[in-house]
MOPAC internal coordinates of N, CA, C and O (Angstrom, degrees):
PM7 1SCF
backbone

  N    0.0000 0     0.00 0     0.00 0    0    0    0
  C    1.4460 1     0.00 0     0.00 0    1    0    0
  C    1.5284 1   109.04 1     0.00 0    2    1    0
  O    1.2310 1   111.38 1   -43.61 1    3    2    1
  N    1.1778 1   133.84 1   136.39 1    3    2    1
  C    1.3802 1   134.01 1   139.64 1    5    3    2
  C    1.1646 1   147.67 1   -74.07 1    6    5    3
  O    1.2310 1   117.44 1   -50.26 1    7    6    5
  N    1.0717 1   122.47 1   129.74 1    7    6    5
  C    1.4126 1   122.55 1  -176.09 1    9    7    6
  C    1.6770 1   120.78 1  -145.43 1   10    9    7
  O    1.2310 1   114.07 1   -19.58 1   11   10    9
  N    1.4898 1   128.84 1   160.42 1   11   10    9
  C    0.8708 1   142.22 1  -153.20 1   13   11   10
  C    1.8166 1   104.43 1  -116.84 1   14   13   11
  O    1.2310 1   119.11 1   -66.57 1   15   14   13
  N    1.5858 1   119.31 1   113.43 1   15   14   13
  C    1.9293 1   109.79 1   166.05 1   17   15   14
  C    1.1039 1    90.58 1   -88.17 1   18   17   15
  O    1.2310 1   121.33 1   -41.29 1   19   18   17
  N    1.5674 1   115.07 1   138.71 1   19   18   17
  C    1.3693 1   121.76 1   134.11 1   21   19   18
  C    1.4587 1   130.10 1  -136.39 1   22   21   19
  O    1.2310 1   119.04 1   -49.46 1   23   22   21
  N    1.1910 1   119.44 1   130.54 1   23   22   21
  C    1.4096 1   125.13 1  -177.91 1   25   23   22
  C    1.2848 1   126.66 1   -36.45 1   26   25   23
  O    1.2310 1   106.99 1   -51.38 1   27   26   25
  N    1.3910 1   141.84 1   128.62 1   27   26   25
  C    1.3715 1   132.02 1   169.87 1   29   27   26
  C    1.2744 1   110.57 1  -159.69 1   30   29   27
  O    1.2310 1   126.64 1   -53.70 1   31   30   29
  N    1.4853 1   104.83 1   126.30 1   31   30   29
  C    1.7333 1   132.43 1   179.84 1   33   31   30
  C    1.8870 1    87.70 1    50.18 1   34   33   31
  O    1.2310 1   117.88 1  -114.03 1   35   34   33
  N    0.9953 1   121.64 1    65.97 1   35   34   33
  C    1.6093 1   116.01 1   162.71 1   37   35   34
  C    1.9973 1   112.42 1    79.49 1   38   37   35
  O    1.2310 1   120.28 1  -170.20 1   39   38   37
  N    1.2717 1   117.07 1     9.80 1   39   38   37
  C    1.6042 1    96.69 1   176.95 1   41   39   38
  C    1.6835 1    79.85 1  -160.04 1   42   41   39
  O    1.2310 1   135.84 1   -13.06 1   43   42   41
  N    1.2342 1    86.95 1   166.94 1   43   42   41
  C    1.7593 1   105.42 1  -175.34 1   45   43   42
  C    1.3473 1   106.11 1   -86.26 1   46   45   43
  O    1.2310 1   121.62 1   -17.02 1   47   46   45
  N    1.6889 1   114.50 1   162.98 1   47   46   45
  C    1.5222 1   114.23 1   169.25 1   49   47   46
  C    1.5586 1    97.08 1  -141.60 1   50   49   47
  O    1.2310 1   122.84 1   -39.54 1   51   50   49
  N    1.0081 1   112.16 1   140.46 1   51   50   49
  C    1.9859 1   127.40 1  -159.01 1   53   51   50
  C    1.7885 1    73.17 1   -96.89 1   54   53   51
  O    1.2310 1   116.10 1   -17.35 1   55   54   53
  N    1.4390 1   125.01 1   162.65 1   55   54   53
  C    1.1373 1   122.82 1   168.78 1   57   55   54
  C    2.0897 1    90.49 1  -160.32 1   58   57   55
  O    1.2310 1   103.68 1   -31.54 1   59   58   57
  N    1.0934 1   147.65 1   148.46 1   59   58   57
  C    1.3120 1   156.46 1   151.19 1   61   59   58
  C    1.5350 1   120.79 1   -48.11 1   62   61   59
  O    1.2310 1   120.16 1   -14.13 1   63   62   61
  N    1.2388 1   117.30 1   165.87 1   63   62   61
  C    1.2828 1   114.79 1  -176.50 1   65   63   62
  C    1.6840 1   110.66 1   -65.40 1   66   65   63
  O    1.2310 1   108.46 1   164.29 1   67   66   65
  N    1.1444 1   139.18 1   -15.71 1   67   66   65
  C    1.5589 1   127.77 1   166.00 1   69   67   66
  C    1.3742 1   111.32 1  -106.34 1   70   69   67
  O    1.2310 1   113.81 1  -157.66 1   71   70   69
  N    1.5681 1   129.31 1    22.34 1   71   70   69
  C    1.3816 1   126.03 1   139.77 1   73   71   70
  C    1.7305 1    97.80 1    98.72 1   74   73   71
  O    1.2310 1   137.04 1  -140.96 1   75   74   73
  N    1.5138 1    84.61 1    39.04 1   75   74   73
  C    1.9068 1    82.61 1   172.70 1   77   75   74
  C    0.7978 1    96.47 1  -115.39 1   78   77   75
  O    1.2310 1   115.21 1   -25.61 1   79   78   77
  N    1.6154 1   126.68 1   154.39 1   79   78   77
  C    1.9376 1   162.09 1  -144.60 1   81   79   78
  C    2.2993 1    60.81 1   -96.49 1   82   81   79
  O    1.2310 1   135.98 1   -43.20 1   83   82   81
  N    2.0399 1    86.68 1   136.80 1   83   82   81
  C    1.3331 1    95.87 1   142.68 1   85   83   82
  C    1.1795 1   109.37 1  -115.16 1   86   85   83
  O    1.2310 1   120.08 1   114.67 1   87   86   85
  N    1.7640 1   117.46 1   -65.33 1   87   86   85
  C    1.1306 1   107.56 1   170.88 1   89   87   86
  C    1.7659 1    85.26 1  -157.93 1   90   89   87
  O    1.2310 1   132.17 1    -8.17 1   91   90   89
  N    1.9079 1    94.10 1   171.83 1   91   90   89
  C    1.3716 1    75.32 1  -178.75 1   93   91   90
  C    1.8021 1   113.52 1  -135.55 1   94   93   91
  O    1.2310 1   105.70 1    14.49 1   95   94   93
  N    1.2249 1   144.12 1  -165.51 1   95   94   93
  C    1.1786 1   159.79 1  -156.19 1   97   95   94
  C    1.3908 1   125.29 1  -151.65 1   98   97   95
  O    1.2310 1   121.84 1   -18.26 1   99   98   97
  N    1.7559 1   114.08 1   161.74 1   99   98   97
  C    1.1327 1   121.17 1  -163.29 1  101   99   98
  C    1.6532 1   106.27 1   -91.49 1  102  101   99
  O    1.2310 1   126.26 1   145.09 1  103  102  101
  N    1.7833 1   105.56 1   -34.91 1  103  102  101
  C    1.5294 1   114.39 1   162.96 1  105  103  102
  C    1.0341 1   115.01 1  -128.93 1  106  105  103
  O    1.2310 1   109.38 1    -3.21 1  107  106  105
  N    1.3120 1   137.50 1   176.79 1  107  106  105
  C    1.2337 1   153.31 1  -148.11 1  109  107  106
  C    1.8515 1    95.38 1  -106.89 1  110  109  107
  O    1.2310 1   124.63 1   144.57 1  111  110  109
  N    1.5212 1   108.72 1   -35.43 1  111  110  109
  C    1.4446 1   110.26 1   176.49 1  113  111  110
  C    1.5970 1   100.61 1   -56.09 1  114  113  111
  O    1.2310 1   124.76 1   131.95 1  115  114  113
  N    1.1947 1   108.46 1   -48.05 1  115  114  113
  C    1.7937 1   136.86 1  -169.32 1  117  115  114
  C    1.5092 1    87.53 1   -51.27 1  118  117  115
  O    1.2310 1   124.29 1   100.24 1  119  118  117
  N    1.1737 1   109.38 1   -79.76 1  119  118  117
  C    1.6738 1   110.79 1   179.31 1  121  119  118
  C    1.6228 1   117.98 1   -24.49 1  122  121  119
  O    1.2310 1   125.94 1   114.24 1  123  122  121
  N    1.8561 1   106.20 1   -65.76 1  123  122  121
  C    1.3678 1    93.58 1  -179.11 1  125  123  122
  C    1.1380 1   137.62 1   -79.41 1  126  125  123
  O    1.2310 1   117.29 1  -177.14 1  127  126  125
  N    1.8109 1   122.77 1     2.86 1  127  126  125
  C    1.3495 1   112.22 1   149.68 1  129  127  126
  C    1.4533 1   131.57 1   -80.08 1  130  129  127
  O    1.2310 1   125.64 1   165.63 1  131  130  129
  N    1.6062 1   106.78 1   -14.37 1  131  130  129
  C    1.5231 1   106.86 1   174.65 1  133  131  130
  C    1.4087 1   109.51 1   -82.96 1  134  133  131
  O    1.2310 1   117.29 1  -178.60 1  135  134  133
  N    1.5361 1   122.77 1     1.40 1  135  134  133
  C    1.3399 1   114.91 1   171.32 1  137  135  134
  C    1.7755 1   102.08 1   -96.60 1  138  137  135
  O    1.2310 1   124.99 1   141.71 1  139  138  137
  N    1.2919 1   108.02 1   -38.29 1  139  138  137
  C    1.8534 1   111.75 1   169.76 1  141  139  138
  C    1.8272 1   105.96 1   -31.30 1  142  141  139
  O    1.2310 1   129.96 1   112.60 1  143  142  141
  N    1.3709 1    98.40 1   -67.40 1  143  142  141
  C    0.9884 1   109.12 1  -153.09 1  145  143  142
  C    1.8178 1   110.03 1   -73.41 1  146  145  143
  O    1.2310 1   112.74 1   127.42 1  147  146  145
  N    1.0651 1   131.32 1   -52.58 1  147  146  145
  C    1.4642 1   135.20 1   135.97 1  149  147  146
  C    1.3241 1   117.46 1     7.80 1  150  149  147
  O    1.2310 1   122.73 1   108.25 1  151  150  149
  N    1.7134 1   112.37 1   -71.75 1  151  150  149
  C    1.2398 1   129.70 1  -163.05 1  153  151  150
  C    1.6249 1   118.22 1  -103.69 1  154  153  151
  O    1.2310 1   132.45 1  -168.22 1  155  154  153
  N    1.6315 1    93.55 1    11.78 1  155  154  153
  C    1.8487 1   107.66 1   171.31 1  157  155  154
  C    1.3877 1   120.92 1   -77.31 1  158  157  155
  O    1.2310 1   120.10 1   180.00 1  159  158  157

């Protein structure tokens, strides 16, 4: 799957390849294990 981090007001938001909110996080590290783990 693809997806896009981007920063906003202080925590990341994971969003998919056509720019939909997945969910979001406090870091971006944070992000890529909740996407690891998701996509395990």
């Amino acid at each position: 799957m693809e997806y896009r981090i981007i920063v906003v007001n202080g925590h990341v938001e994971v969003l998919d390849r056509t720019g939909r909110f997945l969910f979001s996080a406090d870091t971006e590290q944070e992000a890529q294990q909740d996407l690891r783990e998701l996509f395990a």
